[in-house]
Phi, psi and omega in degrees: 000141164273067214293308181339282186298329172285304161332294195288340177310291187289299204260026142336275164333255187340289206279018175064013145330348194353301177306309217294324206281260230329297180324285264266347168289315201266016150266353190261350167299329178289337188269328186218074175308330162291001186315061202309324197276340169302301171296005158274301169316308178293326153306309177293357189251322173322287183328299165277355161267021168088343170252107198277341178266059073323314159314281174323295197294348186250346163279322199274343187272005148331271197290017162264334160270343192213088202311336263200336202296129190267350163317285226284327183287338153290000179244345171287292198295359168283328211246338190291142182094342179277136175295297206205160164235164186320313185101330187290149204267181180275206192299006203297290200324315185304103184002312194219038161311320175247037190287102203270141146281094191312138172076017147243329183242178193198118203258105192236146173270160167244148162273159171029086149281150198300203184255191210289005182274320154342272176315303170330280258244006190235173190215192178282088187105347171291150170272081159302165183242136164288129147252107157292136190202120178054234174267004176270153161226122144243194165298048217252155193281177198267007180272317264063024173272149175296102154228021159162168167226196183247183190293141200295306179306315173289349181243023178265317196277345178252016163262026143237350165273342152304318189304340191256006167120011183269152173236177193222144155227150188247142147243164191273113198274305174212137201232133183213192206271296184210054160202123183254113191232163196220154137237130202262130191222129188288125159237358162171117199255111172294153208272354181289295177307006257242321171262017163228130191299139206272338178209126191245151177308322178271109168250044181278346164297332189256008152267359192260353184310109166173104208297341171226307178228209171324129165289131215292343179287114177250030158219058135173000000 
């Protein structure tokens, strides 16, 4: 494997490159044609230039080296029945998406994910939703499916900056069978708030948090 080539390979693929991520995959094919994670890449860049049976014929030689892959069997039920796409790149593509701001943004594993059909059905760069529930928030996709939350300490501190008015949007940062991490991005800081930061390194902050006395939340 060529970590070298797989970075540029990926972040091609982030800055909406496609041709370029197609070249920098089908060299890395030349050396190792069973490569699943190139041929995944390289399909989604089929895809998104618009040609899905290209795309499709590059999925299947997935799953003929790996029966099972759950990339490749999710971008066939995505595509299936679709003719042609747009061409346009998605939400991936956008530069800086994943651009992090100390005390605004926050890079989180999820806990107890949903099931594996779910988890299947989401990518890299999809727009997910925070739902607060009960003393929880979790993660759902933007049809509402369940695929995972965040930590009891960490959803304690942001069901209180929504409450006093901050708002958030999360995307899917990475995805596996059974690991999910989201990014979480401040998109607007209410003026009560205005010197505290929504997420810090130290996460003794986010049990001790709270701009005027005790948090009315007593689990956590």
């Amino acid at each position: 494997m060529d970590i070298d080539l797989d970075n540029q390979a990926v972040s091609a693929a982030l800055a909406g490159k496609w041709k370029e991520a197609s070249k920098i995959n089908l060299t890395i094919l030349e050396t190792n044609p069973s490569d699943v994670d190139a041929l995944n890449r390289l399909a989604r860049a089929y895809a998104e230039m618009g040609d899905l049976p290209l795309a499709r014929a590059t999925a299947q030689k997935v799953l003929k080296i790996d029966a099972f892959n759950s990339i490749a069997n999710k971008s066939l039920n995505r595509w299936k029945g679709l003719k042609k796409t747009s061409g346009q790149p998605s939400t991936v593509s956008k530069a800086n998406i994943f651009l992090e701001e100390p005390g605004k943004t926050k890079i989180v594993q999820l806990m107890h994910l949903g099931s594996a059909k779910v988890i299947a059905t989401i990518d890299t760069g999809d727009e997910v939703k925070l739902n607060t529930h009960g003393h929880r928030v979790n993660i759902c996709s933007c049809e509402g499916k369940y695929i995972g939350r965040l930590s009891d300490d960490l959803s304690g501190h942001i069901r209180n900056l929504i409450r006093y008015g901050n708002e958030y949007s999360v995307c899917i940062k990475s995805v596996e069978k059974e690991d999910v991490t989201v990014f979480i991005r401040e998109t607007k800081r209410c003026k009560d708030l205005q010197d505290i930061p929504s997420f810090s390194s130290d996460k003794i902050d986010y049990m001790a948090f709270d701009p005027q006395s005790k948090s009315e939340d007593e689990d956590f």
